[in-house]
PDB file with SEQRES, HELIX, SHEET and CRYST1 records, atoms N, CA, C and O in Angstrom:
SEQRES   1 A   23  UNK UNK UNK UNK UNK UNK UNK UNK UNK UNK UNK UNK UNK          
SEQRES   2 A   23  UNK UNK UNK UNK UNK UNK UNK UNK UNK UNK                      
CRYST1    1.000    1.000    1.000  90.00  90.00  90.00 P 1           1          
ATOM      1  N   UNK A   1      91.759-135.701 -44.385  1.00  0.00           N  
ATOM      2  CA  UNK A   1      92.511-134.497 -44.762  1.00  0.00           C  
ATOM      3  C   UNK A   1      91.950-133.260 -44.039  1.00  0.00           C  
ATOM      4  O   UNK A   1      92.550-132.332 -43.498  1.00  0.00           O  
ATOM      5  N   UNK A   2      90.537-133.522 -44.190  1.00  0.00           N  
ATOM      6  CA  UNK A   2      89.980-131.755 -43.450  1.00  0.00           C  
ATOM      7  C   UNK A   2      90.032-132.150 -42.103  1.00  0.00           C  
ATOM      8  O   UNK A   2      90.593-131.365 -41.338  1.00  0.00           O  
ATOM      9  N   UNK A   3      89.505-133.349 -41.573  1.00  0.00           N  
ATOM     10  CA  UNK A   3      89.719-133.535 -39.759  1.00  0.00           C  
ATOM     11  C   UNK A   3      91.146-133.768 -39.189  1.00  0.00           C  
ATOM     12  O   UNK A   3      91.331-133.822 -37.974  1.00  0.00           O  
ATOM     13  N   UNK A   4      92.493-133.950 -40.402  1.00  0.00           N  
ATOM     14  CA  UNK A   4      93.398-133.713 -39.988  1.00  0.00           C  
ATOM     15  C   UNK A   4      94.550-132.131 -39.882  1.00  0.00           C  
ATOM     16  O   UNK A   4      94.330-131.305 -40.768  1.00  0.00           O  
ATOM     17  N   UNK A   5      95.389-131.868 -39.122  1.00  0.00           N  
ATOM     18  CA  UNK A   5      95.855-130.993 -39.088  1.00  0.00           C  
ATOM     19  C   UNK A   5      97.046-130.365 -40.120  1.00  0.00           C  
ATOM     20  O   UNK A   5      96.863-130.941 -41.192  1.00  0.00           O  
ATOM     21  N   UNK A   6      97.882-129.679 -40.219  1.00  0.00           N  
ATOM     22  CA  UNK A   6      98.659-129.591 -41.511  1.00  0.00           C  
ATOM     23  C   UNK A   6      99.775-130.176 -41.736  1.00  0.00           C  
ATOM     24  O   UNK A   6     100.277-130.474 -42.820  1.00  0.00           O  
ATOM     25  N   UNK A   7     100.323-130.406 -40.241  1.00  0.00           N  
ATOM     26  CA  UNK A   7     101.717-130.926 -40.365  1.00  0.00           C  
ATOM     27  C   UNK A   7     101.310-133.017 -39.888  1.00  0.00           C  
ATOM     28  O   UNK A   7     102.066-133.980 -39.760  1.00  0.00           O  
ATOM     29  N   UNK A   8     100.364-132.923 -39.814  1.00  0.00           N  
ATOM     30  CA  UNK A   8      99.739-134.473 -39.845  1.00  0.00           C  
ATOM     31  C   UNK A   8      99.115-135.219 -40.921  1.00  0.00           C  
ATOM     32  O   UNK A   8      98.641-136.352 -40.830  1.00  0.00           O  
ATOM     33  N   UNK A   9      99.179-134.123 -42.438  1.00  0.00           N  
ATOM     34  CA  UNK A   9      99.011-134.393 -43.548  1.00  0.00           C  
ATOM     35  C   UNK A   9      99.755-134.569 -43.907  1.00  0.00           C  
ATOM     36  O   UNK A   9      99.628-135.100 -45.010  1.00  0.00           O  
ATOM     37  N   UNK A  10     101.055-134.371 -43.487  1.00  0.00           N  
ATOM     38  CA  UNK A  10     102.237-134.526 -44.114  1.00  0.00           C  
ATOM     39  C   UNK A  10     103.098-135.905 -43.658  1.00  0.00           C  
ATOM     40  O   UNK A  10     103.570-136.848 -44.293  1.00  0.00           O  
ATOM     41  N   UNK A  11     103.065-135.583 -42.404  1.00  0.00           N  
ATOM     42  CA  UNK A  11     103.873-136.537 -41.358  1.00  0.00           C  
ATOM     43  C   UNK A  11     103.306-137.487 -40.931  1.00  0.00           C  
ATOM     44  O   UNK A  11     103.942-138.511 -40.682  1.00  0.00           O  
ATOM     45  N   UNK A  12     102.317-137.429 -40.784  1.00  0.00           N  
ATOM     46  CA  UNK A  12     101.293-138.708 -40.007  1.00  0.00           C  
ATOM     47  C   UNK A  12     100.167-138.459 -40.333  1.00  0.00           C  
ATOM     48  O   UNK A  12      99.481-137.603 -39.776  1.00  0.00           O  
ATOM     49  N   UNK A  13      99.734-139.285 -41.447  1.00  0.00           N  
ATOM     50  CA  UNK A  13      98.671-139.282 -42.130  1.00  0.00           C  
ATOM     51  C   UNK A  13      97.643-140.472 -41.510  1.00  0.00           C  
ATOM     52  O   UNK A  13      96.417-140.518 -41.610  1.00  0.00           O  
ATOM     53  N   UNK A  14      98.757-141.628 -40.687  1.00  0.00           N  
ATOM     54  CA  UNK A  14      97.865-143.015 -40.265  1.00  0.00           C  
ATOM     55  C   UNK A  14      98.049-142.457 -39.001  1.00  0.00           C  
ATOM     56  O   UNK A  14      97.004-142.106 -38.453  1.00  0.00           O  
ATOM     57  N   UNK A  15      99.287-142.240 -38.261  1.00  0.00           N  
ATOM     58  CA  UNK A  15      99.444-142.410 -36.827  1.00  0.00           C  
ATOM     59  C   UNK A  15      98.451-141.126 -35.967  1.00  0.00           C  
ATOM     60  O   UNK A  15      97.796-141.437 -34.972  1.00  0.00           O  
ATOM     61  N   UNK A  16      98.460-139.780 -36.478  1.00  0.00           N  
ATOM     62  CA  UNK A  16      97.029-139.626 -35.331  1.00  0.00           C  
ATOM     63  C   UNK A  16      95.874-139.065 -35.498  1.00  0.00           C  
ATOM     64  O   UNK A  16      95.241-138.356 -34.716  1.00  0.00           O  
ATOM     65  N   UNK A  17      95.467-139.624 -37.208  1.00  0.00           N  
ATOM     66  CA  UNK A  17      94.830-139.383 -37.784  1.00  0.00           C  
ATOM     67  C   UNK A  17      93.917-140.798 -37.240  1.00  0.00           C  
ATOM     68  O   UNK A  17      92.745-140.552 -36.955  1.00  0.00           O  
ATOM     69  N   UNK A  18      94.259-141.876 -37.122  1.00  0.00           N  
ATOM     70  CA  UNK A  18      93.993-143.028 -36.696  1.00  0.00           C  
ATOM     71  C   UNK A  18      93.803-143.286 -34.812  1.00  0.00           C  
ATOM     72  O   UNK A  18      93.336-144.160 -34.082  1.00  0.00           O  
ATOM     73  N   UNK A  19      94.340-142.220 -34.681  1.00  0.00           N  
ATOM     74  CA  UNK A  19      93.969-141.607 -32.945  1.00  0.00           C  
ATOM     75  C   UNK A  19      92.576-141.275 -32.452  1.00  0.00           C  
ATOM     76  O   UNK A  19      91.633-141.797 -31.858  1.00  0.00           O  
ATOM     77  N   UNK A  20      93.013-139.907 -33.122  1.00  0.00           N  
ATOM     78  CA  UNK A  20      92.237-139.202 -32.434  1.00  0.00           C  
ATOM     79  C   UNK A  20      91.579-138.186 -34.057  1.00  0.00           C  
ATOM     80  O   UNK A  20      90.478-137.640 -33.996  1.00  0.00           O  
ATOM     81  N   UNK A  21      92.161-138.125 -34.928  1.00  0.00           N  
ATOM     82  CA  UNK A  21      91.155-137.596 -36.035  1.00  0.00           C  
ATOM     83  C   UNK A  21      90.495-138.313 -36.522  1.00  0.00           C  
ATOM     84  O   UNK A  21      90.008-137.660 -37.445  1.00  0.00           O  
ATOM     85  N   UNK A  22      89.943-139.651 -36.575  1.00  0.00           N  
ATOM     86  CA  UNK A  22      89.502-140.910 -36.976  1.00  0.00           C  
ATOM     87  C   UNK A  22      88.691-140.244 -37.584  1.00  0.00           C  
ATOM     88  O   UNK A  22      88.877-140.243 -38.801  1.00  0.00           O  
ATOM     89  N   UNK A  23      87.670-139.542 -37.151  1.00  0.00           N  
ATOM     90  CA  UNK A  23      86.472-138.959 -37.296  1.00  0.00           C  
ATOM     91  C   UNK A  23      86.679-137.722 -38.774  1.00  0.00           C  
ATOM     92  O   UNK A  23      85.726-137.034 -39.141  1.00  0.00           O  
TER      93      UNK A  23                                                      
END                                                                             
């Protein structure tokens, strides 16, 4: 949630969160 961005909390929580926010 915090290494992801806002509209990737919403929309893509696996797809580039699982990219490149893994971390």
């Amino acid at each position: 949630m915090v290494e992801s961005p806002p509209f990737i909390n919403n929309e893509y929580p696996n797809y580039m969160k699982d990219n490149e926010y893994s971390e």
